[in-house]
C-alpha positions as CSV (number, residue, x, y, z in Angstrom):
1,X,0.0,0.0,0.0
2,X,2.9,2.3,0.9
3,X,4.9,1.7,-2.5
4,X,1.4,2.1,-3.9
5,X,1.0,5.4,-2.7
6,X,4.5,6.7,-2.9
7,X,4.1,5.6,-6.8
8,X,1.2,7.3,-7.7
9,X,2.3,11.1,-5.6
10,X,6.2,10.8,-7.8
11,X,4.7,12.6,-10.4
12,X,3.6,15.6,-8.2
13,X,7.1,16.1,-7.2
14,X,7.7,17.5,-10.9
15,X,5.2,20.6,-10.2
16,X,5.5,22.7,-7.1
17,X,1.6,24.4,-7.6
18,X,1.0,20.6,-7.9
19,X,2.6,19.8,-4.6
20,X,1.5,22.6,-2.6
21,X,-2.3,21.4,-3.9
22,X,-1.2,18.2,-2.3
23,X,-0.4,19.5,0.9
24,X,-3.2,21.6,1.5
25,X,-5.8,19.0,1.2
26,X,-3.6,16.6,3.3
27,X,-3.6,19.4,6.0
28,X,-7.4,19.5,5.1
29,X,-7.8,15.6,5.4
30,X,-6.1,15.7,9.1
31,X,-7.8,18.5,10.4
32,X,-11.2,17.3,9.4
33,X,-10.0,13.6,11.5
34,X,-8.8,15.7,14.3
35,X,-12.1,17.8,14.5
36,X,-13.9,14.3,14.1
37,X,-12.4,12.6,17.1
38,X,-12.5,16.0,19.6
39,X,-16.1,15.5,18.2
40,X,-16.3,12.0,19.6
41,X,-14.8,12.9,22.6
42,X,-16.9,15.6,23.5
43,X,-20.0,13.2,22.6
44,X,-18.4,10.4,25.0
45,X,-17.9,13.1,27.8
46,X,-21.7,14.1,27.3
47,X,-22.8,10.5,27.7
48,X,-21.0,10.3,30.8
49,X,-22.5,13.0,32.2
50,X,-26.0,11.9,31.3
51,X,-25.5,9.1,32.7
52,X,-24.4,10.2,36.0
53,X,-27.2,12.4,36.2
54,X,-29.6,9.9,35.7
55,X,-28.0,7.8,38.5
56,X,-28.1,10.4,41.2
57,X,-31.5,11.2,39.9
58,X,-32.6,7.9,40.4
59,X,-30.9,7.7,44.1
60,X,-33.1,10.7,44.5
61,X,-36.4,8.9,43.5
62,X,-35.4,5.4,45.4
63,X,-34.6,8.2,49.1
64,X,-38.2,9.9,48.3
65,X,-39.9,6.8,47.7
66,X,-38.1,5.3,50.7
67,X,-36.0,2.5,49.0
68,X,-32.9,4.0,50.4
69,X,-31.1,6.0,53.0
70,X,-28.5,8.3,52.7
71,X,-25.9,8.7,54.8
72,X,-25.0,12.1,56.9
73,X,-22.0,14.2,55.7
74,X,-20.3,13.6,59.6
75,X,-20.9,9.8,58.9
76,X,-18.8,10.1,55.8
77,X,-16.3,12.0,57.6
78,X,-15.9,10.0,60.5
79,X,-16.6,6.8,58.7
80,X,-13.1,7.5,56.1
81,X,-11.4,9.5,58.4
82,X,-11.4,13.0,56.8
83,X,-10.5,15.7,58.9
């Protein structure tokens, strides 16, 4: 695939408008991935989130409806130790 590739850009080497053309959409190919994959990121981050908030909400509905208890803030404390 390499030798492939490195075949068919030889030519350009002969024309520096040619070259430059090259270049430009190569810069244009890589930006476009790297724009794709912060995209991804970001939509990855988002889904964590969500679902974190619909945990906690759901903690929320299982306390109201009685399902759970939560524990004090000086339970936590003295339970790990935090001064």
């Amino acid at each position: 695939m390499r030798a492939e590739f490195l075949q068919s850009i030889n030519p350009l080497f002969d024309s520096d408008s040619l070259m430059r053309e090259a270049l430009d959409f190569i810069k244009g190919l890589l930006s476009r991935e790297e724009k794709a994959q912060a995209a991804d990121a970001q939509h990855d981050s988002d889904n964590e989130i969500e679902a974190g908030l619909r945990q906690a909400f759901k903690e929320l509905k299982d306390y109201k409806d009685g399902k759970i208890k939560f524990q004090s803030a000086e339970d936590f404390l003295t339970e790990w130790e935090v001064d």
